[in-house]
C-alpha positions, -999 to +999 in steps of 0.1 A: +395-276+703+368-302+715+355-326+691+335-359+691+359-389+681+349-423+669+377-451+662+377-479+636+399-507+638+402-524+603+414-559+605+380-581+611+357-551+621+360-534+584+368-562+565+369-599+568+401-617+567+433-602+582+454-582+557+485-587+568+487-623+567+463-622+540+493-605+520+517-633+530+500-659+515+494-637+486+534-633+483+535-671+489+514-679+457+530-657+434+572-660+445+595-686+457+614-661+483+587-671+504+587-708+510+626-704+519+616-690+547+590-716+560+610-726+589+618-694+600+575-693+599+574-721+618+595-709+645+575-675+648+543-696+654+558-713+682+571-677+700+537-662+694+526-690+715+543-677+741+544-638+736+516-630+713+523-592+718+560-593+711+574-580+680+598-611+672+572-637+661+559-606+639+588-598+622+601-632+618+571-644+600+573-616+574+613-618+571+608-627+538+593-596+522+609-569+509+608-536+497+603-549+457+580-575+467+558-547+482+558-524+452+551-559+431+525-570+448+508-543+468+482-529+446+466-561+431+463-579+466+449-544+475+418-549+450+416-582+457+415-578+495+391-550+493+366-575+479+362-584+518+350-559+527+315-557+552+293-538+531+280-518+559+311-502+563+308-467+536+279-459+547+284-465+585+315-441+583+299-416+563+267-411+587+297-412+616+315-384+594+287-364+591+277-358+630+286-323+643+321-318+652+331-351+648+363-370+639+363-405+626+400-419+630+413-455+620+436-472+638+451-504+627+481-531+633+482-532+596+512-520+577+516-484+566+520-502+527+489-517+531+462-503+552+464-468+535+455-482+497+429-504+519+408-476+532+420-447+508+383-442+494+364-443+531+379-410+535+391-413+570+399-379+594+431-397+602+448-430+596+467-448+619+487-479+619+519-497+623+552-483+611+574-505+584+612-495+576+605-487+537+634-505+529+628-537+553+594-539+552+587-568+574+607-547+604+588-523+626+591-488+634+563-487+657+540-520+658+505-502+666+487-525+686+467-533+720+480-507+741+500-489+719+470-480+700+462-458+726+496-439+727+495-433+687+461-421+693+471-395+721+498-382+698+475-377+671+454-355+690+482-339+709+494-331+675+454-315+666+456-298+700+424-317+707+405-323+736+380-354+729+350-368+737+354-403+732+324-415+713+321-447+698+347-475+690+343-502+667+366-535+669+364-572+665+392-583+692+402-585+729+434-572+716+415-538+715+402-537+752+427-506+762+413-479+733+374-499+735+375-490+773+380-459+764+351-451+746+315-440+757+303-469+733+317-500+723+304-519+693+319-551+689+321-572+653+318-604+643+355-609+622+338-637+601+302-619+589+304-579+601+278-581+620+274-566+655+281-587+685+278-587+721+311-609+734+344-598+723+366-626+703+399-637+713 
């Protein structure tokens, strides 16, 4: 089946403020687990330095949470992160939505225990995002980012039997070059106001 596709990323192109570290912090105010783990932090900031795609640096940094944190906390930092949202967004996906034979996708580094709550209401054909081990959530299954976007894309429409033309793709990072490239149309966003731009950020 051919259809029309258009991609969302979420983090800084939906909504200001990235959620994942955005959840940190929220974990940090609320438990002392946390702060034990500061150096172990500190050390992740350094390796990002010098791999910021690597997984290590990820996972190190979120080492601290786990599976009860998640069900403690999720929810509540979910209404208070949605507060950050661009208020363009609904309507933007809805007129996307409603174009002939189209699919409108998200695709996200976010966790699975996150993003989903995030976006539940925009009514998405398909979202897509990085993999958590339920009972280690700070370990990936499948960290679903830069290029790797691209491949959780394909098997999502292998898995449709799609053929696609590639639309429109919306992102507010470089990080995002391999599935913007990809697109007939890239429309870049401002992470700090939502507002359409014409040079990608770093």
């Amino acid at each position: 089946m051919q259809i029309n596709l258009v991609v969302f990323d979420f983090d800084g192109t939906l909504s200001s403020h990235d959620a994942n570290m955005e959840f940190g912090k929220y974990c940090l105010s609320r438990s002392l687990r946390p702060w034990l783990f500061l150096p172990l932090i500190g050390l992740a900031v350094i390796l990002k330095k010098f791999k910021p795609s690597g997984t290590l640096w990820r996972q190190m940094m979120r080492r601290f949470l786990t599976k009860n944190m998640v069900k403690k906390y999720a929810d509540d930092f979910v209404i208070q992160h949605n507060k950050n949202r661009f208020g363009w967004v609904a309507e933007r996906i809805k007129l996307e939505k409603s174009k002939k034979n189209t699919r409108v996708i998200l695709i996200s580094a976010s966790p699975d225990y996150l993003i989903h709550k995030l976006v539940r209401d925009l009514k998405f054909d398909a979202v897509i995002c990085s993999q958590m081990y339920l009972a280690r959530p700070w370990k990936y299954k499948f960290l679903c980012w830069g290029n790797n976007k691209v491949v959780a894309m394909n098997r999502w429409l292998k898995s449709k039997n799609y053929t696609v033309n590639f639309v429109r793709s919306y992102s507010d990072n470089i990080s995002d070059a391999p599935i913007m490239s990809l697109a007939k149309e890239q429309i870049w966003i401002d992470p700090k106001t939502g507002i359409r731009v014409n040079k990608k950020a770093a």
